[in-house]
N, C-alpha and C positions, 0 to 999 in steps of 0.2 A: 714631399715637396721636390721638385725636380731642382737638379744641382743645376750650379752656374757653369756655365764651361766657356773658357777665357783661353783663345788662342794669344801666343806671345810669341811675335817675331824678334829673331836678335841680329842686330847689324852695327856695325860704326863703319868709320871712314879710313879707320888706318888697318885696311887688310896687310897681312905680311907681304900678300903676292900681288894683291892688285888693290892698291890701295886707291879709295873714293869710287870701287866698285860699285857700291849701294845707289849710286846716281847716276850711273852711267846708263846712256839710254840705252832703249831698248826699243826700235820700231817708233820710237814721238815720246814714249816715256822713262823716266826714269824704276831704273830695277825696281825701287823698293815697291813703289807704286802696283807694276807687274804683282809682285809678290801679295801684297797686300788686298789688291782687288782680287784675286784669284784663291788666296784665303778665306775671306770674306763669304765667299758665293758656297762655303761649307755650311749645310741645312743644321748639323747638330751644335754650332758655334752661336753664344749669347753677345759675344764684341772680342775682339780683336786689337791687341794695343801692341804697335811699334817700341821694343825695349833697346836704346842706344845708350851712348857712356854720357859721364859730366865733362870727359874730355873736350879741351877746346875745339881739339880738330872735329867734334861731332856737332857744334853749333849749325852750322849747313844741313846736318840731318835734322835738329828740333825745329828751326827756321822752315823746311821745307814742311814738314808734317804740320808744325801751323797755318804754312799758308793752306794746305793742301785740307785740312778737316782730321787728318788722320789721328789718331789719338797716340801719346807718346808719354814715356819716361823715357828719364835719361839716371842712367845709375853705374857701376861700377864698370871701371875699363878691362881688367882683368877676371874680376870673381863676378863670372857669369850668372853661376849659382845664385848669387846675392841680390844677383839683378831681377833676376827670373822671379823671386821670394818675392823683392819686393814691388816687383809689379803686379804678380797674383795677391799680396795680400790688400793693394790697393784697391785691386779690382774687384775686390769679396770672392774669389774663385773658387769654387769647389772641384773642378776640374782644370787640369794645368794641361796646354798644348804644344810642343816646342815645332818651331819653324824656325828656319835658316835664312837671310834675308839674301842669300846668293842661290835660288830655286822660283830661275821664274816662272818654270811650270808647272809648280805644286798644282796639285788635283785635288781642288776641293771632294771629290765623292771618294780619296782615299784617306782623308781626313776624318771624312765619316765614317767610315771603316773601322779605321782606330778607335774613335771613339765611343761608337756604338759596343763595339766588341769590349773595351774597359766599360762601360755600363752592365752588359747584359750580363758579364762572364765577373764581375766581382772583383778585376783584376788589381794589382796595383798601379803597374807598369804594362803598360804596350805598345806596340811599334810596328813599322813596317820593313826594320831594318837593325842591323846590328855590325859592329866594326868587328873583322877579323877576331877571332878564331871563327867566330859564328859566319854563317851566308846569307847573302841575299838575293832576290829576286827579281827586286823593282827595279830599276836604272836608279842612278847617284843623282840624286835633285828632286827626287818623291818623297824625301826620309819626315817622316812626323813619328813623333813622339808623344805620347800623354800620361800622365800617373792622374793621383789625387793630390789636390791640397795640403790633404795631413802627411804624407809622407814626402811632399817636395818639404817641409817645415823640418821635416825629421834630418832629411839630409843636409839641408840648411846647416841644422845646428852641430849634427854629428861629419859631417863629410873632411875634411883638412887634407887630404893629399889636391895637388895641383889640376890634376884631371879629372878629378869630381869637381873643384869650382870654377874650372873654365870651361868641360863640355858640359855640365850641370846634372847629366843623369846616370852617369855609368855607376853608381852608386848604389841603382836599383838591380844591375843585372851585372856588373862584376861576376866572376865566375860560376854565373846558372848553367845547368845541365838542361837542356831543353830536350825533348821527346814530342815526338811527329803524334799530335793532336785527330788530324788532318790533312789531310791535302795542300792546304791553305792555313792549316795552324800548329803554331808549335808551343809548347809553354813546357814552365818548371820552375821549381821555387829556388830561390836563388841565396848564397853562402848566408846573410845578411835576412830569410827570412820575409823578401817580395817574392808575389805571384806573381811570374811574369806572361806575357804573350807578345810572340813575332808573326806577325801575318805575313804570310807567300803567295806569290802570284802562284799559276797554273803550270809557265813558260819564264823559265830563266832570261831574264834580260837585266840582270844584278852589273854586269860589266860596262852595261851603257851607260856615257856618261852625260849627264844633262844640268849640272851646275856650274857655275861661275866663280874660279879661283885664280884664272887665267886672264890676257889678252886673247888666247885662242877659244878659250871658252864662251867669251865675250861674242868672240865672231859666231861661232855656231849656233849660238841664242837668237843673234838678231837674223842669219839667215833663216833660222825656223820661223819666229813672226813673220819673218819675208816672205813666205809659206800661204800665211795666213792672210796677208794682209794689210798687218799692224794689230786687228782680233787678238782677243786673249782671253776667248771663250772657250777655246777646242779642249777637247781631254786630252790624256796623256795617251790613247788608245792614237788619235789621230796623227798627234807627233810620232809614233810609230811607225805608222801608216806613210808618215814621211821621210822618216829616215829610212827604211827599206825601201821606199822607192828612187831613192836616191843614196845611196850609199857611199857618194865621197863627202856629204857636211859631216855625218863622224867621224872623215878622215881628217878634219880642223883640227879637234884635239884630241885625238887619239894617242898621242903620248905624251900626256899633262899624265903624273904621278899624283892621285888621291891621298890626300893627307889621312892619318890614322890618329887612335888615341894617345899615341905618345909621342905625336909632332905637336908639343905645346910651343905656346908663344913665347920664348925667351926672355922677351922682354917683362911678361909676367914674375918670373924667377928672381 
């Protein structure tokens, strides 16, 4: 029987850095929407559910997703992991996909990537991406993620330090050794007993930054729709295609510092 596979976006409204980012528009829409439609349009994806907190400040985010059709929980403000759980188990998921709700030019056809590759290859965990020590290749705002079901459940119940239940997966690849597969793949079984894989592009462009944690980031998003149009059909090939043709938009936020696994939210603490 072919598994369910259930992308899950996670967003609220009290960013540390830019807070009520998730609505802020973009080109006529608001991000999340960006994000959401362009999730969506991944061929190996069965539905796609918008995961925000019960916090008040995220009413504006349930409010919008109803008017809008999008399909939503709302669960914890800090234990992401918890969130994540219980949206896939609502959802009957046998595959879990994480998205970031500040990536409004997620590629659906790298979505499929990931997850084709956790299908064919048996994986537990895989990815397109990975935080220091490890590298990456894609630009910062392509990052997807996917395990299975039974082992987001496992970490659920087993995980308790602060960075397994606010980033949700490090859990699976905390200290793997990975060895070059391929070209394009790396994998190894990780302290804890996951098979992991990291997918790589061809052409290092792991330094480019293409997400939303900023006001400046902000700006560089909507001049690339500006690019387009308002469209938010082009691939992530084309948004390249734009930035080297024009090489001062990522000088907008070319010195915004990318948050890591141990810039947790405080306020969680």
């Amino acid at each position: 029987m072919k598994p369910k596979i259930v992308a899950i976006i996670q967003g609220r409204m009290s960013s540390s850095r830019l807070p009520g980012k998730i609505l802020s528009d973009i080109a006529g829409q608001p991000m999340l929407t960006r994000v959401f439609t362009r999730t969506s349009r991944a061929r190996t994806l069965d539905e796609v559910i918008f995961a925000t907190t019960t916090d008040t400040s995220d009413g504006p985010v349930a409010e919008y997703c109803d008017f809008s059709g999008i399909p939503f929980i709302r669960g914890s403000l800090f234990d992401v992991l918890d969130r994540y759980y219980q949206a896939a188990a609502q959802a009957k998921a046998d595959v879990v996909v994480r998205i970031t709700a500040d990536c409004p030019v997620i590629d659906p056809d790298l979505i499929d990537d990931v997850v084709n590759t956790l299908l064919d290859g048996e994986y537990d965990f895989v990815c397109n991406r990975l935080p220091p020590p490890w590298s990456r290749t894609y630009p910062i705002g392509l990052d997807v993620e996917a395990c299975s079901f039974k082992i987001l459940k496992k970490a659920w119940k087993e995980a308790k330090e602060p960075q397994h239940r606010e980033h949700v997966m490090p859990y699976f690849y905390e200290g793997v050794k990975l060895l070059n597969e391929s070209r394009t793949r790396q994998t190894g079984i990780s302290p804890r007993g996951f098979n992991v894989a990291l997918l790589h592009h061809t052409t290092d462009f792991g330094d480019y930054r293409w997400t939303v944690d900023t006001p400046e980031d902000l700006e560089f998003m909507r001049q690339v729709y500006g690019c387009f149009n308002g469209r938010d059909d082009f691939t992530w090939k084309e948004v390249l295609d734009v930035v080297h043709d024009d090489p001062g938009l990522m000088k907008i936020n070319a010195g915004v510092q990318h948050k890591t696994l141990k810039d947790l939210d405080t306020r969680a603490l």
